[in-house]
C-alpha positions as CSV (number, residue, x, y, z in Angstrom):
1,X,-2.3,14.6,-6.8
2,X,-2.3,14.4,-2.9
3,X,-1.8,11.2,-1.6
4,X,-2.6,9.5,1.8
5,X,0.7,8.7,3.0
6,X,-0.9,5.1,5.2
7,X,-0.8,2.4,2.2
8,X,2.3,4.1,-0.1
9,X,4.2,3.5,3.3
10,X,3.0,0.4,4.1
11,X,3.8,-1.1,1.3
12,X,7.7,0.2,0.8
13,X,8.8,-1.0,4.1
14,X,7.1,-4.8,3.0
15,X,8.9,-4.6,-0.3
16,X,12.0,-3.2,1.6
17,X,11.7,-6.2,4.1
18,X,12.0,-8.6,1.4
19,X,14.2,-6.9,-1.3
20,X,17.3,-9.3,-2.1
21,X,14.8,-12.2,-2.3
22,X,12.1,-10.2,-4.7
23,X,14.8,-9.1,-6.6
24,X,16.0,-13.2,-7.1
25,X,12.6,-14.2,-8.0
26,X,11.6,-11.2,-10.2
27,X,14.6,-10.7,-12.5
28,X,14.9,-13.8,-14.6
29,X,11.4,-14.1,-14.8
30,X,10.6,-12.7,-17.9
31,X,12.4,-15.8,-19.6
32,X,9.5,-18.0,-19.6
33,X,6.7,-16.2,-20.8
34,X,6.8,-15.1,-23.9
35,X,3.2,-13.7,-24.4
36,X,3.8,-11.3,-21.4
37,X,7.1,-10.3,-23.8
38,X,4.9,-10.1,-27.2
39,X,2.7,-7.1,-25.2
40,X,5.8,-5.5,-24.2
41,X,7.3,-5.4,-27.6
42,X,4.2,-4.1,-29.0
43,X,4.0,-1.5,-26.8
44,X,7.5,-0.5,-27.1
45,X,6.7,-0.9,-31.5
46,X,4.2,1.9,-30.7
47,X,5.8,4.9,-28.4
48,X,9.0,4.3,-30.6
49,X,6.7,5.0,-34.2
50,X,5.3,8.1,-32.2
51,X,8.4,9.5,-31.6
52,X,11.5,10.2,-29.3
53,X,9.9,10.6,-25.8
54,X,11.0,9.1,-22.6
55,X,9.4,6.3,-21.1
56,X,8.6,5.8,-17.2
57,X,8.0,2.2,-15.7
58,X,6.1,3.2,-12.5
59,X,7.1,0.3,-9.6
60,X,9.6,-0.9,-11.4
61,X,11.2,-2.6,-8.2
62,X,14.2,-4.1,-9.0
63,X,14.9,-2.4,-12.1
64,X,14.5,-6.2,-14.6
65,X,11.1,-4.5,-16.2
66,X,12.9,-1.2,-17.2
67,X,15.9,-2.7,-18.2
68,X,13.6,-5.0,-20.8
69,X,12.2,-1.6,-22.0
70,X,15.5,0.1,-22.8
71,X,16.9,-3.3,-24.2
72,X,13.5,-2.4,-26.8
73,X,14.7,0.5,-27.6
74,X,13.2,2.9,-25.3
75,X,14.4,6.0,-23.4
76,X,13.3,4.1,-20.0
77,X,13.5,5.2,-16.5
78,X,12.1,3.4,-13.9
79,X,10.0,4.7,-9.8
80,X,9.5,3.0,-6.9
81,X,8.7,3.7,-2.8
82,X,10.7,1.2,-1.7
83,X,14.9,2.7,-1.0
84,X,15.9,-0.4,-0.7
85,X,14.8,-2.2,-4.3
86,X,16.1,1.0,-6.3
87,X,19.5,0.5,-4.4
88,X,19.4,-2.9,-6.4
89,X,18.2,-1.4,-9.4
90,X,21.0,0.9,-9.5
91,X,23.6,-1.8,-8.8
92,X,22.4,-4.0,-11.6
93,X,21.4,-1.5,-14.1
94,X,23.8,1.7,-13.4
95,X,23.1,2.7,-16.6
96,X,19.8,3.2,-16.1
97,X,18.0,6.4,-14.3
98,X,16.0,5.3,-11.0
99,X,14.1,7.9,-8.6
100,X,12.8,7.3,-5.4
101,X,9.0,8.5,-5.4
102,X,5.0,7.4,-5.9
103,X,3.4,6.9,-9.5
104,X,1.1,8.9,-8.1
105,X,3.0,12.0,-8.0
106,X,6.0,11.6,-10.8
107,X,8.5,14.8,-10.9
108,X,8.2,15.2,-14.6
109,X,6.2,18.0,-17.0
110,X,2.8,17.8,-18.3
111,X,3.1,15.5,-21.7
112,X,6.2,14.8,-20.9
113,X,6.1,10.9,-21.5
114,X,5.6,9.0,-24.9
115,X,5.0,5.8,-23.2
116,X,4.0,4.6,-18.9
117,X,4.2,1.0,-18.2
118,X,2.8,-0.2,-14.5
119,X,3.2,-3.7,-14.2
120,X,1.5,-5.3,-11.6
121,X,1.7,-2.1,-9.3
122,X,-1.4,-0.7,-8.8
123,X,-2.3,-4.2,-7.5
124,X,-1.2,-2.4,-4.2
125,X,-3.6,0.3,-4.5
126,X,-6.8,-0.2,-2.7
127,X,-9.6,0.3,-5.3
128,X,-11.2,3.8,-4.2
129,X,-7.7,5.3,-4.6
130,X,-6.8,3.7,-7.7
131,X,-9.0,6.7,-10.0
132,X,-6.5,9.5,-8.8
133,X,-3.5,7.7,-10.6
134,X,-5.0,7.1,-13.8
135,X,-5.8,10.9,-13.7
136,X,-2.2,11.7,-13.3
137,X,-1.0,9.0,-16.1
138,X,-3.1,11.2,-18.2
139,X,-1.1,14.0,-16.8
140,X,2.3,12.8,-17.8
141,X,1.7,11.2,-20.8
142,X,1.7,12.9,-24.1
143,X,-1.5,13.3,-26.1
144,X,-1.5,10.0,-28.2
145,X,0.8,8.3,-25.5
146,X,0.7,4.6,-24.8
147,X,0.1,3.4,-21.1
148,X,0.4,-0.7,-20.4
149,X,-1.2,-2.1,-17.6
150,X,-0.6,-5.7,-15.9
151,X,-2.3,-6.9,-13.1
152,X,-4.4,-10.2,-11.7
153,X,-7.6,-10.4,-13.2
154,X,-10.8,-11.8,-11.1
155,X,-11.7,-13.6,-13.4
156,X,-15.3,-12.3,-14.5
157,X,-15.7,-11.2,-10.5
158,X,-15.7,-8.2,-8.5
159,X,-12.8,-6.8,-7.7
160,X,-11.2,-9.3,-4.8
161,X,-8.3,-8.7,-2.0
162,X,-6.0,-11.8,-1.6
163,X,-3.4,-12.8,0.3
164,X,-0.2,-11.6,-1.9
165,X,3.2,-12.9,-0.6
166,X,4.6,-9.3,0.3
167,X,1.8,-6.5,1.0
168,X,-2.5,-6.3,0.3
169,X,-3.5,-6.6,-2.9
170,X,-6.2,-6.8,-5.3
171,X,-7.5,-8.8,-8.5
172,X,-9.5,-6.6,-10.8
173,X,-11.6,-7.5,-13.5
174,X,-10.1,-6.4,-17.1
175,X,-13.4,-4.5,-18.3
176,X,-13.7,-2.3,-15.2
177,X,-10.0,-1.4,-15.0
178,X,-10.5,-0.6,-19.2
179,X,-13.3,1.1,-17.7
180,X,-11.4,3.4,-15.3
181,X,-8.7,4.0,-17.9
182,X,-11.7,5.4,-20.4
183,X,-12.6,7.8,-17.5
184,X,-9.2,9.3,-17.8
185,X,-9.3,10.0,-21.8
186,X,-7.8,6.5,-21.9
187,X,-8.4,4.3,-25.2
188,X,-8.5,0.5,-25.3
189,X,-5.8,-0.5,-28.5
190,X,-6.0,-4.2,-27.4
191,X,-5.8,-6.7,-23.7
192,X,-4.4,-9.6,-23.4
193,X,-5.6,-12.3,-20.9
194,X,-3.3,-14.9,-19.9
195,X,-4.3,-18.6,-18.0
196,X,-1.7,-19.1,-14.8
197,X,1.5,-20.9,-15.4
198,X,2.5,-23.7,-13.4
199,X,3.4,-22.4,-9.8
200,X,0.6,-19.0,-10.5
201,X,-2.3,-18.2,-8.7
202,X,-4.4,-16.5,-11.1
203,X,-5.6,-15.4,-14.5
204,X,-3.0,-12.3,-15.7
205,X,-4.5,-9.2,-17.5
206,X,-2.8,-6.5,-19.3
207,X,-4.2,-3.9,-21.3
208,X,-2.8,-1.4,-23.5
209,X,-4.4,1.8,-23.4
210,X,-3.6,5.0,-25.7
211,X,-4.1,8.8,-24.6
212,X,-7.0,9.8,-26.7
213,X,-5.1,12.2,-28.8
214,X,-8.4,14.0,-30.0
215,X,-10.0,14.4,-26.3
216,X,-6.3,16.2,-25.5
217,X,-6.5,18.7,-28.1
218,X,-10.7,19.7,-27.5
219,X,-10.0,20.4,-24.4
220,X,-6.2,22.1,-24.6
221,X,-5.8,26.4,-24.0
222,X,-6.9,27.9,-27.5
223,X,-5.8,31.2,-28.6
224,X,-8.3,33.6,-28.8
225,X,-9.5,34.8,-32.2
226,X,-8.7,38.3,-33.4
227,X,-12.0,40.7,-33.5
């Protein structure tokens, strides 16, 4: 997909800006929340029964998120904008794959992917750009591939820009980003809403969406039939 440059740009050089300390507050963080882990596992349960694909985490920033996946058992590699949180990916994890580049535009095949996990990165995408990137998800996953979405929810509101610490973001109600999914032959398996921690802002959504493996094949190159 073509992608105005403004926002992708905008938002590396704020995550660049602030890389060591992100990277300090991001990577234990998993540790203390243990129903963000219970989607993850589930999610990694499912692309592993489907079978032996790789697995992309797009924005995975420091590296912490794709290292979780491969320590599930997945073929994980991780992309991000920002040069200077894959340089700390790649220290910490240098067994791991990282490229430099937009989950708008990944460098891999058509139906290449058993599983996609964006966590909490399409926050940074201002909502009339956000359909675009579930269109190419679609693109990269497999037909019956798993995406997992996590991102702040509004709370039964519209979609709402806040003041996140590093770069503009946006809150977004679960049922219209399950909504935007479905547009992109996306299928709800289960969401998970989760009340803020001490120290959080707001509520956290995650929804786990599946390919529509059906929708794929209807609309797949057919051979023609002999006369």
């Amino acid at each position: 997909m073509a992608e105005s440059s403004s926002y992708l740009t905008a938002t590396a050089d704020a995550y660049d800006a602030v890389a060591d300390l992100y990277a300090d507050l991001a990577r234990d963080s998993l540790g203390r929340l243990p129903l963000d882990r219970a989607i993850l596992a589930v999610f990694a349960e499912l692309v592993r029964a489907a079978g032996p694909r790789p697995v992309a985490e797009a924005g995975c920033g420091p590296g912490y998120m794709t290292a979780h996946l491969r320590d599930l058992g997945l073929d994980a590699f991780g992309v991000d904008l920002s040069p200077a949180l894959l340089e700390i990916a790649r220290k910490d994890y240098p067994d791991l794959r990282f490229e430099l580049g937009s989950m708008g535009a990944f460098d891999v095949a058509d139906g290449e992917l058993g599983g996609l996990l964006s966590w909490y990165s399409v926050i940074h995408i201002p909502p009339p750009e956000l359909p675009p990137y579930f269109a190419e998800f679609r693109r990269v996953l497999a037909p019956g591939g798993y995406l997992l979405l996590g991102f702040f929810e509004s709370e039964g509101g519209p979609v709402l820009q806040f003041d996140h610490k590093v770069t503009p973001a946006y809150r977004w109600p679960i049922d219209d980003m399950a909504d935007l999914a479905g547009k992109e032959e996306f299928v709800e398996v289960g969401r998970m809403l989760r009340e803020p921690l001490e120290g959080e802002r707001f509520r956290r959504g995650h929804l786990l969406m599946r390919r529509d493996p059906a929708t794929a094949a209807s609309t797949s190159g057919m051979e023609p039939s002999s006369p």
